[in-house]
C-alpha positions in Angstrom: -199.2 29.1 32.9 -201.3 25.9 33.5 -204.5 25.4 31.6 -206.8 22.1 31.2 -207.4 21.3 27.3 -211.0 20.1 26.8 -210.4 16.6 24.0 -212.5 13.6 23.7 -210.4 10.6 23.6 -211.5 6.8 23.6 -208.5 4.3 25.0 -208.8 0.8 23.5 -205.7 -1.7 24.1 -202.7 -0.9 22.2 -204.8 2.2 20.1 -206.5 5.3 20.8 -209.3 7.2 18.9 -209.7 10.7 19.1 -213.2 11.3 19.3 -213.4 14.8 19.3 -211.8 17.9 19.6 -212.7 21.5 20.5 -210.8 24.3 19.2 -211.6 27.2 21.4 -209.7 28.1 24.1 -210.2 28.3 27.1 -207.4 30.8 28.0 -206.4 34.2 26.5 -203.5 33.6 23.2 -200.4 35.0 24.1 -199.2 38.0 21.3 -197.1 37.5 18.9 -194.7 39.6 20.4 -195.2 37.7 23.4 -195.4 34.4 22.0 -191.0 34.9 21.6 -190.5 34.0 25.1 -192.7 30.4 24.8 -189.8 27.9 25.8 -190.8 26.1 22.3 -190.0 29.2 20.6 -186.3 29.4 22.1 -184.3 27.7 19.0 -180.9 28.3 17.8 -180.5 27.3 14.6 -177.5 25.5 13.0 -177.0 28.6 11.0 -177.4 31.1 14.2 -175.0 28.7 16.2 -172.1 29.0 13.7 -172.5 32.8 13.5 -172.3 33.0 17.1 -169.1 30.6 17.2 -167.8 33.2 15.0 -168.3 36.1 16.6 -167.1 34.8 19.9 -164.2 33.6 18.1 -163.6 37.3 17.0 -163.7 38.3 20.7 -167.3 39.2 21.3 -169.1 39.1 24.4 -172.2 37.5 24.5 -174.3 40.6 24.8 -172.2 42.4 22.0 -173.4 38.7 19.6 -176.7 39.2 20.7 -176.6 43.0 19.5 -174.9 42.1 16.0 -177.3 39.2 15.0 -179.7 41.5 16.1 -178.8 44.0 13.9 -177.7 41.3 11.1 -181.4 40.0 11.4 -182.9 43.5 11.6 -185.3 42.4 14.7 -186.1 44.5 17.6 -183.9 44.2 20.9 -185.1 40.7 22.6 -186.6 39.4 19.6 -184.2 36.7 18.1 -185.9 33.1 18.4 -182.9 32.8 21.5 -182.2 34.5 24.3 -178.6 35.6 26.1 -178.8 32.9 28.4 -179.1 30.0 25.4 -176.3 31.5 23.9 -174.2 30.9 27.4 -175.3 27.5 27.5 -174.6 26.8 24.2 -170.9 28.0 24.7 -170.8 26.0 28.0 -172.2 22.7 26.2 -169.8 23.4 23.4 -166.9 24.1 25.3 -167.5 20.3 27.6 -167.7 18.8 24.1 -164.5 19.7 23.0 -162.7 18.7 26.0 -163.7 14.9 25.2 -162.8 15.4 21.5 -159.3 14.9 22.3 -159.8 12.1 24.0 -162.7 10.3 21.5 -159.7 10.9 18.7 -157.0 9.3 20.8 -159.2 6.4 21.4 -160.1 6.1 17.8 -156.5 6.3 16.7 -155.4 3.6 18.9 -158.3 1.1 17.9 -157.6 1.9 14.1 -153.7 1.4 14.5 -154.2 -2.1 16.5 -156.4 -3.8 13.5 -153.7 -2.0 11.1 -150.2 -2.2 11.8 -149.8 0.2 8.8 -151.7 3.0 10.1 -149.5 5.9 11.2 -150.5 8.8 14.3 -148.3 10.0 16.3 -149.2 13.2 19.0 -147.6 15.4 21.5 -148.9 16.8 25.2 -148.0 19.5 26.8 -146.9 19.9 30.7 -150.5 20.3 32.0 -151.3 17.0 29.9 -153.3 18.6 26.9 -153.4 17.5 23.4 -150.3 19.8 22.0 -149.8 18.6 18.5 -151.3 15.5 16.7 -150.0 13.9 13.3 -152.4 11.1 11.6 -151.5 8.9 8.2 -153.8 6.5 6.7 -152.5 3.3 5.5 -153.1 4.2 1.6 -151.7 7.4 2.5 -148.8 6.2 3.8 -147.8 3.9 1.0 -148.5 6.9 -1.5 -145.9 8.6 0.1 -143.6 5.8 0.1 -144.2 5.9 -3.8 -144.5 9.4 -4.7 -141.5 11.5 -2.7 -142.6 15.2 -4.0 -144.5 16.6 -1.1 -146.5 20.0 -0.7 -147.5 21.2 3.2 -149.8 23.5 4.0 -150.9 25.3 6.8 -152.8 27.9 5.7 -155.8 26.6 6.8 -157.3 26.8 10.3 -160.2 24.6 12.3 -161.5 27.8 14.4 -163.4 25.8 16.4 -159.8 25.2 18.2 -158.3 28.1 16.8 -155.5 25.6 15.5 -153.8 25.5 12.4 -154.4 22.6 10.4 -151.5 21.1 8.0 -151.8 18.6 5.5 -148.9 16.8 3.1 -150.2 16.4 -0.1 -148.3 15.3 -3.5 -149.2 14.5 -7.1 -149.4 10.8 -8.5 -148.4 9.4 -11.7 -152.4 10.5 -13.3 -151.8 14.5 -12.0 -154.3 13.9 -9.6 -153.6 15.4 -6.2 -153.6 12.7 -3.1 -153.0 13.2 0.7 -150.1 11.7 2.4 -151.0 12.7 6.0 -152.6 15.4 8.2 -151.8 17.4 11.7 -153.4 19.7 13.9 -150.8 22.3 15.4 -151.2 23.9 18.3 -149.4 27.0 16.7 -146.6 27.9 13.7 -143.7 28.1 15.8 -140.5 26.1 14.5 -140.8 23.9 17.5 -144.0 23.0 16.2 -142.9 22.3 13.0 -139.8 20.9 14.1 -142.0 18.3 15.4 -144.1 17.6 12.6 -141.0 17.1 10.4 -139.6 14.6 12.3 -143.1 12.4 12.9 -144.0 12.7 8.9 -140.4 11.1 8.4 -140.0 8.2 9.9 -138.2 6.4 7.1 -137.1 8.7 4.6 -136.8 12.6 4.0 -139.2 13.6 0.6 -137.5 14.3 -2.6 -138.3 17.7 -2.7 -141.2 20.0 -0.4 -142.9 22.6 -0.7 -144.1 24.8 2.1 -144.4 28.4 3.5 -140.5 29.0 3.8 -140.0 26.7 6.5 -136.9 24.4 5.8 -135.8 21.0 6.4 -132.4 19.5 6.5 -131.3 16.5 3.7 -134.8 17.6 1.3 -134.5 19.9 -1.9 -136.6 22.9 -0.5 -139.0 25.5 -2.4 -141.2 27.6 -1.7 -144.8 27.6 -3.3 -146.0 30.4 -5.9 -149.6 31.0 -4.6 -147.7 31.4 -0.6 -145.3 33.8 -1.9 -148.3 35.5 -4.1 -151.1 35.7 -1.6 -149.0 38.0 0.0 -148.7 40.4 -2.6 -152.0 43.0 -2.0 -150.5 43.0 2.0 -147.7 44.3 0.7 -147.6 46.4 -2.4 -151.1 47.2 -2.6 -151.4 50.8 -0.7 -147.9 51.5 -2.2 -148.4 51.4 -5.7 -152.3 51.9 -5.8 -152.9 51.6 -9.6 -149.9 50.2 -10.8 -150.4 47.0 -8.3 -151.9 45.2 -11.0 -149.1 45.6 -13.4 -146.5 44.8 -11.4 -148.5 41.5 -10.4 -148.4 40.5 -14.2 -144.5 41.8 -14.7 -144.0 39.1 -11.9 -145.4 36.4 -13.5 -143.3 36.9 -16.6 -140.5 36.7 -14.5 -141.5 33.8 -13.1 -141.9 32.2 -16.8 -138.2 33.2 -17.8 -136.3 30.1 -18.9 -132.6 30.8 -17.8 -130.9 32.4 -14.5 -129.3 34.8 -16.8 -132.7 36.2 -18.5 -134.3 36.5 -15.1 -130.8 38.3 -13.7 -130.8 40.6 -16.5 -135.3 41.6 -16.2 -135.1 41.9 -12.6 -133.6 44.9 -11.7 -135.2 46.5 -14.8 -139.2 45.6 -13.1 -137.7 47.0 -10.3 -136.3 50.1 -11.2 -140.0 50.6 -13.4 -142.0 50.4 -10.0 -139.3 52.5 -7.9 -139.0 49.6 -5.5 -134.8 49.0 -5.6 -134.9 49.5 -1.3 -138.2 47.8 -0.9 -137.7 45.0 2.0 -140.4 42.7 0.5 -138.8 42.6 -3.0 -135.3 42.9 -2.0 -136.1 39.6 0.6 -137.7 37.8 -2.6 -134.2 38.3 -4.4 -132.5 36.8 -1.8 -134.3 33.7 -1.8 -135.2 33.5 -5.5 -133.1 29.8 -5.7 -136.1 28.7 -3.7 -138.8 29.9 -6.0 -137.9 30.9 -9.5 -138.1 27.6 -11.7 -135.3 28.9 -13.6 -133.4 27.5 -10.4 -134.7 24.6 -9.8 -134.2 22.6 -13.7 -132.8 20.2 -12.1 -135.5 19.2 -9.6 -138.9 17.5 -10.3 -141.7 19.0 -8.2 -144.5 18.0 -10.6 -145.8 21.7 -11.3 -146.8 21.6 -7.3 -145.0 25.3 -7.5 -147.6 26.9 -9.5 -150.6 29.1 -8.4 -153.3 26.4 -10.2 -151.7 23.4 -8.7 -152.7 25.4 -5.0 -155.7 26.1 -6.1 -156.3 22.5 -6.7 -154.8 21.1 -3.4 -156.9 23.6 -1.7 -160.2 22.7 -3.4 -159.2 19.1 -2.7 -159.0 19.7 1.5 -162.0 21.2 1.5 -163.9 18.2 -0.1 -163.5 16.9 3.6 -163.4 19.6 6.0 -164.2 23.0 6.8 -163.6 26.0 9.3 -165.7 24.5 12.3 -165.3 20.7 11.7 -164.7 19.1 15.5 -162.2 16.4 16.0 -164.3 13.2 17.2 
């Protein structure tokens, strides 16, 4: 709807004056309820636009988002500040962006490693020529590594804005403190994946020791981390032992704290037998690979308490200082 808005302006050079202004109108005001559909009113929010990246990353439809924020906002069908059509666009705009990230990160890669020779990247396409796999090392980071052999890699995190896992190598320095010796974005988990990764992160020499999510590399002293092996605990034992989860959680720590082979040999089968679980698959596979994961093994290695449940903790909070779920590459 056109309308002519009755103001008094005087033009001078390089300045106007507004002489006067009349505040009635000189058409009927929209409703409020009406006043939704006002192009100016059509907003998504940063907040509304991760939501929806979330929901369509869960599988959603566009009117099935629309119905949940609805719902989630507790508004009246039609009413969100957006409209079904915004949210399309939005996906489409978002979608064309990503396509360049590749690309943008590439390009930035290249630039960074030609004014520093030190600089490591390396990356991977596929057959249709699409970013597969990409490994990055900053200079500093690169050196630490070359200082400090005792590695930890991750991948339990994820940049769902790709729906890629994201690894990271971190280790400990002479201080405690935790430092990063390199990134990647996978395009999955699969050993060819990691297979990959392995063999780009190592150009010059295998780490001392690594830990990781029981994935194993040749010429390295492998173990697995405590928080991996213990985050998957309440998947496993939770509906079978209800009540008694808890306990067996802290009978596992104190075998975890045992100081010889022989103690943890002998208290083993005895937590077992307690909680009725001598044919369980999940404790009889953690007894196969306890060399990997009970200190008591590994005296003779140095992995600078990057085994324990705090030390995760701490590498984890550490990522996140510069990233988060929906973080885009460029």
């Amino acid at each position: 709807m056109r309308t002519k808005l009755k103001k008094y302006v005087d033009i001078f050079p390089n300045e106007s004056h507004l002489v006067e202004f009349i505040a009635e109108h000189n058409h009927e005001l929209l409703s409020e309820e009406e006043a939704y559909f006002l192009l100016s009113h059509c907003t998504i929010t940063k907040e509304y636009e991760n939501r929806i990246l979330l929901l369509k990353d869960a599988g959603l439809r566009v009117p099935q988002i629309m119905r949940v924020m609805e719902s989630e906002k507790n508004v009246k069908h039609g009413y969100l500040s957006f409209i079904p059509k915004d949210v399309y666009n939005l996906l489409i705009y978002i979608s064309s962006e990503r396509k360049n990230d590749a690309n943008d990160l590439l390009h930035y890669y290249q630039v960074e490693k030609e004014e520093n020779c030190n600089f490591q990247y390396s990356y991977k396409f596929d057959r249709d020529r699409k970013l597969e796999h990409i490994f990055w090392s900053p200079t500093h980071c690169f050196d630490w590594y070359q200082k400090f052999g005792d590695v930890a890699f991750d991948t339990t995190y994820k940049i769902n804005a790709y729906d890629k896992p994201f690894g990271n190598f971190v280790g400990i320095d002479n201080q405690g403190r935790t430092i990063l010796f390199g990134c990647a974005l996978l395009r999955n988990e699969t050993t060819n994946a990691f297979s990959w990764l392995m063999k780009v992160f190592m150009p010059l020499k295998s780490p001392k020791t690594i830990l990781t999510d029981q994935q194993e590399m040749p010429l390295t002293k492998h173990a697995f981390c405590m928080w991996h092996i213990t985050s998957k605990f309440s998947g496993w034992f939770t509906a079978l032992l209800c009540k008694q989860y808890s306990q067996l959680c802290a009978s596992f720590y104190q075998l975890y704290k045992v100081d010889t082979q022989e103690e943890f040999e002998n208290q083993w089968p005895q937590v077992i037998e307690k909680f009725n679980m001598q044919n369980n698959k999940h404790v009889l596979g953690l007894y196969g690979i306890r060399r990997y994961w009970v200190p008591a093994y590994l005296h003779d290695y140095f992995f600078a308490e990057m085994t324990t449940i705090g030390r995760s903790e701490s590498i984890n909070t550490f990522v996140k200082q510069f990233r988060n779920s929906h973080v885009c590459l460029s």
